[in-house]
C-alpha positions in Angstrom: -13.5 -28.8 21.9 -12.8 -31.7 19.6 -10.6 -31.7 16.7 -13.2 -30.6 14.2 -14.0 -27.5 16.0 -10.5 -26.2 15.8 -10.3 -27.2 11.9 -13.0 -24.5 11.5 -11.9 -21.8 13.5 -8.6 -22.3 11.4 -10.0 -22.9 8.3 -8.6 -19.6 6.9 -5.1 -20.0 7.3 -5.3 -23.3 4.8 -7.3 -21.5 2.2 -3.9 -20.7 0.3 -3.6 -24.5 -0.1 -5.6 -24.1 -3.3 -2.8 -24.4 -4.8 -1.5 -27.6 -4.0 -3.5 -29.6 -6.7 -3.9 -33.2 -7.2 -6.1 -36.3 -8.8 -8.6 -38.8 -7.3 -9.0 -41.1 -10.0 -10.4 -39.0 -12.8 -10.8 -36.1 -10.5 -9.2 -33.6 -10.2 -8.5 -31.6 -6.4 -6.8 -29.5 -4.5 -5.5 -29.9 -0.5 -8.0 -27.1 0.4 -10.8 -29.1 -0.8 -9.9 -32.2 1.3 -9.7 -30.3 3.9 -13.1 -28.7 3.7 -14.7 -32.3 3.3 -12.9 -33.6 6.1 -14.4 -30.6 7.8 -17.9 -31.1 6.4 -18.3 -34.9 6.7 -16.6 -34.7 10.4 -18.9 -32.1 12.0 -21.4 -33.2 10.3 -21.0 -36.7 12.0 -19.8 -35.4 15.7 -23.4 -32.6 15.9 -25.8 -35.0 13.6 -27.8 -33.7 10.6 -29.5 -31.1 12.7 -27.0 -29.0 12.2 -27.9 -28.2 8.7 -31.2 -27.8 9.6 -30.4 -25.1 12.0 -28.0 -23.3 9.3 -30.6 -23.5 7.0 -33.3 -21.9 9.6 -30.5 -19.3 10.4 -29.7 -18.8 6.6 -33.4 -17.8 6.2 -32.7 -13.8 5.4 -30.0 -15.1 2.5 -31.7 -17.8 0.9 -33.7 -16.1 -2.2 -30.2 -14.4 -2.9 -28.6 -17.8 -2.8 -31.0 -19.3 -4.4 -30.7 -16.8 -7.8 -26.5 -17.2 -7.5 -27.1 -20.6 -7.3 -29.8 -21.0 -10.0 -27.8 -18.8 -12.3 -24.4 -20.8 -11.8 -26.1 -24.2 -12.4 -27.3 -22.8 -15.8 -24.0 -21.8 -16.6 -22.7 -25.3 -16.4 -24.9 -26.3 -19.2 -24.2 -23.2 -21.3 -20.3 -23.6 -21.1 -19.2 -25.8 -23.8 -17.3 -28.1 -21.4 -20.3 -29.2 -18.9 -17.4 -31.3 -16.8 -14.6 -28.4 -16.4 -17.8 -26.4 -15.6 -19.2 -28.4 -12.5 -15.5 -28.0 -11.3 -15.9 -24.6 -10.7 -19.6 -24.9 -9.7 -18.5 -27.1 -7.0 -15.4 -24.9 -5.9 -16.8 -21.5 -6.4 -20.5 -22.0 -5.8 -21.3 -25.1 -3.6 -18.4 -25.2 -1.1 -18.3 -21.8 0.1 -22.4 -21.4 0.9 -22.1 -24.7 2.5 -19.5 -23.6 4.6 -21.9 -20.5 4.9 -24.5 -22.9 5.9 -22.5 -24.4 8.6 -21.2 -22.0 10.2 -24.8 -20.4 10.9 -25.6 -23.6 12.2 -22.8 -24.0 14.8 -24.5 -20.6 16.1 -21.3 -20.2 18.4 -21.0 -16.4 19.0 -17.2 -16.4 19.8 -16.4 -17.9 16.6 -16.2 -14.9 14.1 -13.5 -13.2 16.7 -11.7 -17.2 15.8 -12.4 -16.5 12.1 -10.9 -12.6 12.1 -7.6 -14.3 14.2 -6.9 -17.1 11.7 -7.4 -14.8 8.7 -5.0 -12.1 10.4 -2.5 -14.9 10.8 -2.6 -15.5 7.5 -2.2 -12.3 6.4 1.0 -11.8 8.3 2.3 -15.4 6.9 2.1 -13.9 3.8 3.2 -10.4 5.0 6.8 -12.3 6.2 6.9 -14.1 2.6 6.6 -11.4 0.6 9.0 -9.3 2.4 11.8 -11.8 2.2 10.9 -12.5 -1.9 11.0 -8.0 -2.0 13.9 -7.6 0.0 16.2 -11.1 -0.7 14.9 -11.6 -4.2 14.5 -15.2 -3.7 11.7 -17.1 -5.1 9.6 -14.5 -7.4 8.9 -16.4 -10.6 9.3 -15.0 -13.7 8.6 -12.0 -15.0 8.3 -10.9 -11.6 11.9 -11.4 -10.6 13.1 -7.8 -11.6 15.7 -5.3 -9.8 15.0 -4.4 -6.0 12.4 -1.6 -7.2 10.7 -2.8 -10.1 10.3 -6.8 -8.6 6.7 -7.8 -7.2 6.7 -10.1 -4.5 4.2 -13.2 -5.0 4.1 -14.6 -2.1 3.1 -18.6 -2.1 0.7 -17.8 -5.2 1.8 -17.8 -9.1 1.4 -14.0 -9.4 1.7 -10.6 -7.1 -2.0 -9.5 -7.4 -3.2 -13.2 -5.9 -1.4 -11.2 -3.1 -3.5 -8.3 -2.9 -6.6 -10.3 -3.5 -6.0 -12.2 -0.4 -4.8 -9.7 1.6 -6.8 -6.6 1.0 -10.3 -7.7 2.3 -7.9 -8.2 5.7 -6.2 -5.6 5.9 -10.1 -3.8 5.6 -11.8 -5.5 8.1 -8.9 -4.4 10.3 -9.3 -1.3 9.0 -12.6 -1.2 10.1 -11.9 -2.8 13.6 -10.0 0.2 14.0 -11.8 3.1 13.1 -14.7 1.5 15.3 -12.3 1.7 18.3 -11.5 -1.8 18.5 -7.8 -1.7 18.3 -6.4 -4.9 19.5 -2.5 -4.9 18.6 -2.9 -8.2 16.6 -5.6 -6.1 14.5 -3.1 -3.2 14.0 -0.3 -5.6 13.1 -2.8 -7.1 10.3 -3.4 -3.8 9.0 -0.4 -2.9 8.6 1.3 -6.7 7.5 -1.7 -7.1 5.2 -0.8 -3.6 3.6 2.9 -4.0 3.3 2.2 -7.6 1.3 0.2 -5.7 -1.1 2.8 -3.3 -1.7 5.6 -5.5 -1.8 3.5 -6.8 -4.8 3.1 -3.4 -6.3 -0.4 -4.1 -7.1 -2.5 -0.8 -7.8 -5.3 -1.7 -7.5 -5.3 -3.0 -4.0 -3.4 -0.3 -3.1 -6.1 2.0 -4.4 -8.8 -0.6 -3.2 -7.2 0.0 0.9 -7.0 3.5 0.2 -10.6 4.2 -1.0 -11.9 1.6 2.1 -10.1 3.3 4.3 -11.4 6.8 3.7 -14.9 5.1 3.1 -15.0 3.7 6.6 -13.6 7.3 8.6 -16.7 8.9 6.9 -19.4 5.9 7.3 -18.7 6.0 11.1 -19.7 9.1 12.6 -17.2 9.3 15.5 -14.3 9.6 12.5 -16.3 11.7 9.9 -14.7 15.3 10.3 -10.9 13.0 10.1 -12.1 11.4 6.8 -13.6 14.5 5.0 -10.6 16.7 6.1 -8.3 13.4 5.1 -9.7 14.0 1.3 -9.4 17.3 1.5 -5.9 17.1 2.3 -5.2 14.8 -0.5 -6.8 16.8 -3.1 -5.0 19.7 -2.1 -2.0 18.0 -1.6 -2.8 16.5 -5.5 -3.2 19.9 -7.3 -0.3 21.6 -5.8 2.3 18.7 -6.0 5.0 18.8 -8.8 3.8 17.2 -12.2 6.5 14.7 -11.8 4.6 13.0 -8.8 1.4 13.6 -10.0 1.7 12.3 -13.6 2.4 9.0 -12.7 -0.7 8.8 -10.1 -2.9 10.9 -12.9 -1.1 7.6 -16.1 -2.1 5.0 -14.0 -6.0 6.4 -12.9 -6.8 7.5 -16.1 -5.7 3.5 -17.7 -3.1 5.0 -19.7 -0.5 2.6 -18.8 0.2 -0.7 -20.2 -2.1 -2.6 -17.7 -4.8 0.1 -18.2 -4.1 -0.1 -21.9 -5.1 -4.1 -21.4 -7.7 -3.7 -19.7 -9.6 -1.0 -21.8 -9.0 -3.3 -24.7 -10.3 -6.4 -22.9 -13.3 -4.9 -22.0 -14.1 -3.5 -25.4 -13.9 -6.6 -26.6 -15.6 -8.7 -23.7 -18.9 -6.0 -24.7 -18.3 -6.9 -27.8 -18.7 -11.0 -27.1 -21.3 -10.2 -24.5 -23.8 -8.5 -27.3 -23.9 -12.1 -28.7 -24.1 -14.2 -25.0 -26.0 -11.4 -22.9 -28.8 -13.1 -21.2 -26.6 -16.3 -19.9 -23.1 -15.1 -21.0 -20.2 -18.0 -22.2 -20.7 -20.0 -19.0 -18.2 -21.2 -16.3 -14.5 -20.9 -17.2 -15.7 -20.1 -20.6 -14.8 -17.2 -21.3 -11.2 -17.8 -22.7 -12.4 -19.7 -25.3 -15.5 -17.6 -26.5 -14.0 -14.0 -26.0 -11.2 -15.6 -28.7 -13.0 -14.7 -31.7 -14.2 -11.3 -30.5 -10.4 -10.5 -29.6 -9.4 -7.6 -31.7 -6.1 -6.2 -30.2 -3.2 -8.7 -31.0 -0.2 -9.1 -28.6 -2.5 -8.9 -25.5 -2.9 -12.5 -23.3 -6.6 -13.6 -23.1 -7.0 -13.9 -19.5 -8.9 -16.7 -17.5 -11.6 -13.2 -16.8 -12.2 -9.7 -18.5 -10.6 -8.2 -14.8 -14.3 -6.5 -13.8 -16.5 -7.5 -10.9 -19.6 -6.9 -13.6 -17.8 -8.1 -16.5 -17.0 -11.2 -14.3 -19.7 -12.5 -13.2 -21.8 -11.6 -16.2 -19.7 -13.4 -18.8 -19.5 -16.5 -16.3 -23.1 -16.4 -15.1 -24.9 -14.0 -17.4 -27.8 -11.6 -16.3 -29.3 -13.4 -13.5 -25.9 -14.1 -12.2 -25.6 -10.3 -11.8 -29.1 -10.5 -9.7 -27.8 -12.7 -7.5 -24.4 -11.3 -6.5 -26.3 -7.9 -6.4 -29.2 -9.3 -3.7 -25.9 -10.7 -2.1 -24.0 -8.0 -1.1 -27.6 -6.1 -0.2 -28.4 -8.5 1.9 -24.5 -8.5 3.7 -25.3 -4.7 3.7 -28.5 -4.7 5.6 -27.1 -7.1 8.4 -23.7 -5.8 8.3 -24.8 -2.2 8.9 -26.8 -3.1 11.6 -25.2 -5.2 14.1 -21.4 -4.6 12.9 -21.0 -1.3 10.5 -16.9 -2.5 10.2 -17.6 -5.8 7.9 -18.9 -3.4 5.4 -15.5 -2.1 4.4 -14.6 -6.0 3.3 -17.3 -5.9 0.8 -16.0 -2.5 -0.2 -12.8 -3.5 -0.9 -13.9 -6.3 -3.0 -15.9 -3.9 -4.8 -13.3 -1.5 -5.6 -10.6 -4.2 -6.4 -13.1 -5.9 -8.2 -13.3 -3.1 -11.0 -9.7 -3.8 -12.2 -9.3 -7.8 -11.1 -11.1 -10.4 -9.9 -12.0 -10.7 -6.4 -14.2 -13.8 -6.8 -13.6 -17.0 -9.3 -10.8 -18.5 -7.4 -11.1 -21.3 -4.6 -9.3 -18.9 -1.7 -11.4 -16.4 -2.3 -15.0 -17.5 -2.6 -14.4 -19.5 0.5 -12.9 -15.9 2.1 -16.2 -13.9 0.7 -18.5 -16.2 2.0 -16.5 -16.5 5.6 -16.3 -12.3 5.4 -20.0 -12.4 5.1 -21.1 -14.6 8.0 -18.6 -12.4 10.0 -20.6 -9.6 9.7 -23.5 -10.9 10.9 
């Protein structure tokens, strides 16, 4: 096994090294995407160009749905005002992960995804053990983050707590899944659990909700554990209506967006419908949408945020209708394999889906590399 090989199999414990960001020259980079070139060029160079010509034979079933995402985000960088900025997150968001999709069909090594579900579990509990000493020492939680023991949110090595819960919730759902299909390796029950814990040491709702929901999704998609998850939900519902309205109000503010963050968010998408009348076919473009959803902004004293914090909203203001086509024929297409050969890799996808209706699962480096990587898993 040569040096290469290994980079690969571990190439999801460094996908957190996004963050470390740098210039070549003009360019700007991060240490996550030196690595993946140093990964690309160097098996490319050891197995010869064949091996793109096998993951492109073995890429077969996802190529029309690659080919929309793609043809939609390569419009987008012509229809966001800054073309350069734009082919930044083309290339981080769009190019690297399918060609790291590519490639791993082509290594068409069987034991690999098992490699792939290891690394990401280690770096779920890396990230477990860093929250829990922010949470519990209160050391290292940036501002305004850094609050008494019960109110702080533990961030983890990124800038904010729900970067945790992106990361760390598709985990802690494959391992769900592991589970409930009777594969119940102790390293896969420590994930579940580590990967859980970091998203509540962040206190982020909606990947609390997202694990919740996946959970219960997965007991009833797999026959064996149907009766557990449909008396499960009946327990909780009972368990809802009869419970004091002092535990309940706070689950029954936060569903209904009648907090601050659902106040936000309700606002935000008001007004991102509102910007999307006037840019529905190909939307603002790639990382425009801070600077077009400005004018259409009608609640002051809110942040406009890098994305309206919707899965739809998301990818149509980045990548407009066809955009929407593409990640649709996507997730189909992880569906239908998915559901066939390994039923457990659907409740990644679910996950993201849920998550994806209060934050953004997608447009950022770690995670389009992790969807992509989620995806040929389940193959």
């Amino acid at each position: 096994m040569n040096f290469f090989n290994i980079l690969i199999e571990w190439f999801p414990i460094f996908l957190p090294m996004y963050l470390v960001r740098f210039t070549i020259g003009p360019f700007p980079t991060t240490l996550l995407e030196i690595i993946f070139w140093i990964l690309l060029i160097g098996v490319t160079y050891t197995r010869g160009v064949k091996i793109w010509h096998t993951g492109f034979i073995q890429s077969k079933p996802w190529l029309p749905a690659i080919g929309i995402w793609v043809l939609a985000s390569s419009i987008a960088i012509f229809i966001a005002p800054n073309h350069i900025a734009a082919l930044g997150l083309w290339r981080a968001y769009i190019l690297e992960p399918i060609l790291f999709f590519i490639l791993l069909n082509g290594l068409q090594d069987e034991k690999l995804s098992q490699k792939l579900i290891r690394s990401f579990i280690i770096a779920g509990c890396g990230i477990f053990i860093w929250t829990a000493i922010q949470y519990f020492f209160g050391i290292g939680i940036p501002h305004p983050w850094d609050t008494s023991f019960f109110t702080r949110r533990a961030t983890g090595p990124f800038p904010y707590p729900n970067a945790v819960a992106l990361f760390c919730t598709p985990i802690a759902a494959l391992c769900a899944g592991k589970i409930i299909w009777n594969q119940r390796q102790p390293r896969v029950i420590f994930g579940f659990f580590s990967c859980t814990l970091a998203i509540i040491f962040a206190h982020s709702v909606g990947g609390i909700i997202a694990i919740i929901s996946t959970v219960l999704f997965g007991l009833i998609l797999n026959k064996k554990t149907r009766k557990i998850g449909l008396i499960s939900i009946t327990c909780l519902l009972i368990a809802y209506v009869i419970a004091p309205t002092k535990i309940t109000f706070p689950i029954t503010h936060t569903l209904t967006f009648q907090d601050w963050s659902g106040y936000v968010r309700i606002r935000m998408w008001k007004d991102t419908f509102s910007m999307l009348k006037d840019h529905s076919i190909f939307g603002a473009g790639l990382g425009a949408y801070p600077a077009v959803f400005k004018k259409y902004q009608t609640t002051t004293g809110i942040e406009i945020f890098q994305y309206p914090h919707n899965i739809l909203l998301n990818i149509w203001s980045e990548m407009g209708i066809l955009g929407i086509i593409g990640f649709i024929a996507i997730c189909i297409t992880w569906i239908k394999f998915s559901y066939k050969k390994k039923p457990w890799m659907l409740l990644p996808l679910i996950a993201i889906l849920i998550h994806g209706l209060v934050d953004v699962p997608y447009f950022k480096n770690d995670l389009a590399f992790a969807f992509w990587i989620f995806m040929w898993v389940g193959i």
